[in-house]
N, C-alpha and C positions, 0 to 999 in steps of 0.2 A: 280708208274709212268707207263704212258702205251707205248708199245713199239712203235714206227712208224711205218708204213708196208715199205718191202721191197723196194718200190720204193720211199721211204724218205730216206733210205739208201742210194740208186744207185744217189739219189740226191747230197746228202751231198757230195759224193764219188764225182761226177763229177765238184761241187763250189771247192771243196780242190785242185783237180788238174787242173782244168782255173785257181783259184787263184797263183795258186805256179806255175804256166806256164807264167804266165802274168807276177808275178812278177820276177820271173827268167828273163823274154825278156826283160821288163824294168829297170832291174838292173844290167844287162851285156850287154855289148858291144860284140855283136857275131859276130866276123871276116871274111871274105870274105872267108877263109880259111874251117870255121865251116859249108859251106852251109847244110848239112846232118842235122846235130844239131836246125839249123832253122828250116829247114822242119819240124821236125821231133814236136817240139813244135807249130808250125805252124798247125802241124796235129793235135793236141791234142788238140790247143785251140778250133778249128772248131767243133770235134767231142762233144766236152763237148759242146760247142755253142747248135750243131745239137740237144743233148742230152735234153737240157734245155727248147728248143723252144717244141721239138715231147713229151714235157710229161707238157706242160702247161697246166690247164683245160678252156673249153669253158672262164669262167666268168675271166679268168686274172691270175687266183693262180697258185702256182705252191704245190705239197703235200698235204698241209691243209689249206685249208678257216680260219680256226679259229687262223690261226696262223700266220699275214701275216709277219711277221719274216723272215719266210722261204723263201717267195717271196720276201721280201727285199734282201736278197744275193741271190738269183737268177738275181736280177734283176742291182746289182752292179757287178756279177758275167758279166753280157751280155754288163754292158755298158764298160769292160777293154777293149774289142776289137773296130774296125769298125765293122757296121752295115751292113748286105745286108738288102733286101726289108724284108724277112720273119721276123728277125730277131727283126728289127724295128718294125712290128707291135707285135710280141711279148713283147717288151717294153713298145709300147703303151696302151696296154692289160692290162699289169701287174702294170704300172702304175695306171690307171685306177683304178683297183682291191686297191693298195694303200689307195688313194686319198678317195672310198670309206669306209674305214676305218678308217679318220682324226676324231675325237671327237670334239665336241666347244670346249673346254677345252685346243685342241693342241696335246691331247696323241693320239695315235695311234694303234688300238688292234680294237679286233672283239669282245668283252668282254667276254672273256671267261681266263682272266689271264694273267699273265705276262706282266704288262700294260708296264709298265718302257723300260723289255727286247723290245719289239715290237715297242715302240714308239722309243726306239733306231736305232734300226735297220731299222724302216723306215725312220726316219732321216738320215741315213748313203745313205741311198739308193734314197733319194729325192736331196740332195746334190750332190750327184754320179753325179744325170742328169745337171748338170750343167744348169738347163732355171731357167728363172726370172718366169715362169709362176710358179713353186712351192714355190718362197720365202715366199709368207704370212705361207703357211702348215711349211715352212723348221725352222722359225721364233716363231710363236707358238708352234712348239715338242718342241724346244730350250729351251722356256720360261718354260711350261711343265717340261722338262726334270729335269732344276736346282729349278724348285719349289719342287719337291717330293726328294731333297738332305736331308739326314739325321741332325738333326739338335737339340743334347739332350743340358741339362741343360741350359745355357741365350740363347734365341736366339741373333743370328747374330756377338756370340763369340767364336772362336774356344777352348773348354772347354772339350773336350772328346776328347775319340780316335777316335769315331766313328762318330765323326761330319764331312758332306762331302760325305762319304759313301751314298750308293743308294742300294734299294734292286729291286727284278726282278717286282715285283709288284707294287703298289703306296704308301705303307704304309712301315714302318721301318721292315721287312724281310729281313733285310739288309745282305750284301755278302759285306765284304773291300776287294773283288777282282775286282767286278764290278766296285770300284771307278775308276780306270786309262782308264780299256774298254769308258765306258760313257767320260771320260773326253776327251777321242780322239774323240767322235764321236762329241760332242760339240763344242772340236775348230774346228775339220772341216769343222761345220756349220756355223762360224762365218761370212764368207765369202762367201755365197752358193754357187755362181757364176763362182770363183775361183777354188776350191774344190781343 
C-alpha cells in the first residue's frame, strides 16, 4: 500500500479535529459560563476551516484526484460550520471536483479503485450539501450503492452471513465491517434534503 505524503496526513489530522470540534459544539450545551471553552473550539474549527481551504488544489481536490473520498470529507468536513465568501467558493470547487467524478452508472470514483468506498463518501458529502440540485447524482450513488450489496447463494434471500455485506470495491472484496459504515451513509441519503 503506498503511504500518502505528508500533507494527506496534516489533512486527515485537521477533518479528525473540525469533526470532534463540531461534534463536540453540537452535542453540548456550552454555558454562558464556558466562554473560554467556546472560543477556544471556535478557534479550532476556523483554523482547520483556514487549513482545508489553503491546501485545496486549483481543479477542486483536496490530497489526491484519484481519490475523491478524501475530498468528500473535506468537503462534509467544511459544510459543519457557516460559510464566509472563501470558504464557499471552496465548496463550490470541491463540489465541482465531485460532480466530475459521478459515473452513469451512479458510483463515484476517478477509476482508479475503491469504487464502493468513494462512491460512499461522496454520497455522504452530496447529501451534506443539503440542495435539490445534487438529488439525481445523491439518488443514483444510493441506487449504485445497494446494487454492488453482497448477495451469495438465492438471490434476494438472506441465506449467508455475508449477504448484505459490501466491500470497498464493486465486486464481493467484501469487509462485514463496512456493512453498518454504508448502511449510515444510505439512510442519510434517503432524505437528501433533510440530511
Amino acid at each position: 500500500m503506498r503511504f500518502l505524503p505528508l500533507i494527506s496526513a496534516k489533512l486527515v489530522l485537521s477533518l479528525a479535529v473540525f469533526a470532534c470540534s463540531v461534534t463536540f459544539a453540537a452535542g453540548q450545551q456550552i454555558s454562558s459560563r464556558n466562554q473560554s471553552l467556546r472560543n477556544e473550539l471556535n478557534l479550532a474549527i476556523q483554523r482547520a476551516a483556514d487549513f482545508l481551504v489553503k491546501n485545496q488544489q486549483p481543479d477542486g481536490h483536496w490530497s489526491r484526484a484519484d481519490q475523491p473520498a478524501i475530498s468528500s470529507l473535506a468537503l462534509v468536513a467544511l459544510k459543519g460550520k457557516d460559510s464566509n465568501a472563501t470558504e464557499a467558493a471552496a465548496l463550490r470547487k470541491g463540489y465541482e471536483f465531485i460532480l466530475k467524478n459521478v459515473k452513469p452508472d451512479g458510483s463515484i470514483h476517478a477509476g482508479k479503485g475503491l469504487v464502493n468506498y468513494n462512491t460512499s463518501l461522496g454520497l455522504l458529502a452530496l447529501a451534506a450539501a443539503k440542495d435539490n440540485r445534487y438529488r439525481d447524482q445523491i439518488l443514483r450513488a444510493r441506487h449504485y450503492l445497494i446494487g454492488t450489496q453482497i448477495d451469495l447463494g438465492k438471490k434476494g434471500v438472506l441465506d449467508s452471513p455475508f449477504d448484505g455485506g459490501v466491500g470497498y470495491g464493486s465486486r464481493y472484496e467484501h469487509k462485514l465491517k463496512n456493512k453498518k459504515k454504508r448502511k449510515e451513509k444510505i439512510e442519510r441519503s434517503e432524505n437528501p434534503i433533510i440530511y
